[in-house]
C-alpha positions in Angstrom: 62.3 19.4 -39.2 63.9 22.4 -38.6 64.9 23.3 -41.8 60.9 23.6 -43.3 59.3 26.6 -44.8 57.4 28.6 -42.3 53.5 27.8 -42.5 53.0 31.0 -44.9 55.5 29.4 -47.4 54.1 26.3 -47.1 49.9 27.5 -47.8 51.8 29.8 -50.7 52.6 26.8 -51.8 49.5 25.3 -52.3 48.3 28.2 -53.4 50.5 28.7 -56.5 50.2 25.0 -57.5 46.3 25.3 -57.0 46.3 28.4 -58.9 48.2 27.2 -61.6 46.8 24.2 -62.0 43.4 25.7 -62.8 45.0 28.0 -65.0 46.1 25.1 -67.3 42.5 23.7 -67.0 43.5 20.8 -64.9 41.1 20.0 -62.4 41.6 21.2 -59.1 40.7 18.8 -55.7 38.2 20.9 -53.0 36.7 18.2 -51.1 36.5 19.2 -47.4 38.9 16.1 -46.5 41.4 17.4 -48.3 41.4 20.6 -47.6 41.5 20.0 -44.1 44.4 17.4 -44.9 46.4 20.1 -46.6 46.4 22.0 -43.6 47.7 19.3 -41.7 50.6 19.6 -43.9 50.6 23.2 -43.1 50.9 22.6 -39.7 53.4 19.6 -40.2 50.9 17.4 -38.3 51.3 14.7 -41.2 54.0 14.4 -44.3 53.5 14.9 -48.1 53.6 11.3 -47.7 50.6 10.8 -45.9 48.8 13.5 -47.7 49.2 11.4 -50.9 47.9 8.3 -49.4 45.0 9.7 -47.7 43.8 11.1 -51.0 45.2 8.2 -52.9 42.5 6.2 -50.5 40.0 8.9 -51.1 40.1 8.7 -54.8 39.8 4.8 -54.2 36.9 5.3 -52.0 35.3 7.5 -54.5 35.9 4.8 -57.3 34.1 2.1 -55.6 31.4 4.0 -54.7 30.7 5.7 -58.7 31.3 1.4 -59.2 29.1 0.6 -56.8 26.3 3.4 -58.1 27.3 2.0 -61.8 26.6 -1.8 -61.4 22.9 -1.0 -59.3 21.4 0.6 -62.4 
């Protein structure tokens, strides 16, 4: 992967999508496991790829578990 940004293009990148993502209103992932994921993208540790299943599976995780909450009340 020669041809990638540089880390600093790459975190700009996030940075401007974040930024103007919450500029539109939209909201904006924080969570501590993705963070730390995004940074693994940084470092090209893992793929834009794996980032997007990872936090597919986390928003899956996160669904079962408000389900889960739902159906005990």
């Amino acid at each position: 992967m020669q041809n990638d940004k540089p880390i600093e293009d790459r975190r700009a990148i996030i940075e401007r999508a974040f930024r103007r993502a919450e500029r539109a209103g939209l909201p904006v992932e924080r969570s501590p496991e993705f963070e730390e994921w995004l940074e693994e993208w940084v470092r090209r540790e893992i793929d834009i790829g794996t980032l997007r299943e990872r936090y597919i599976d986390l928003l899956r995780r996160r669904d079962i578990a408000w389900r889960t909450q739902q159906n005990s009340k």
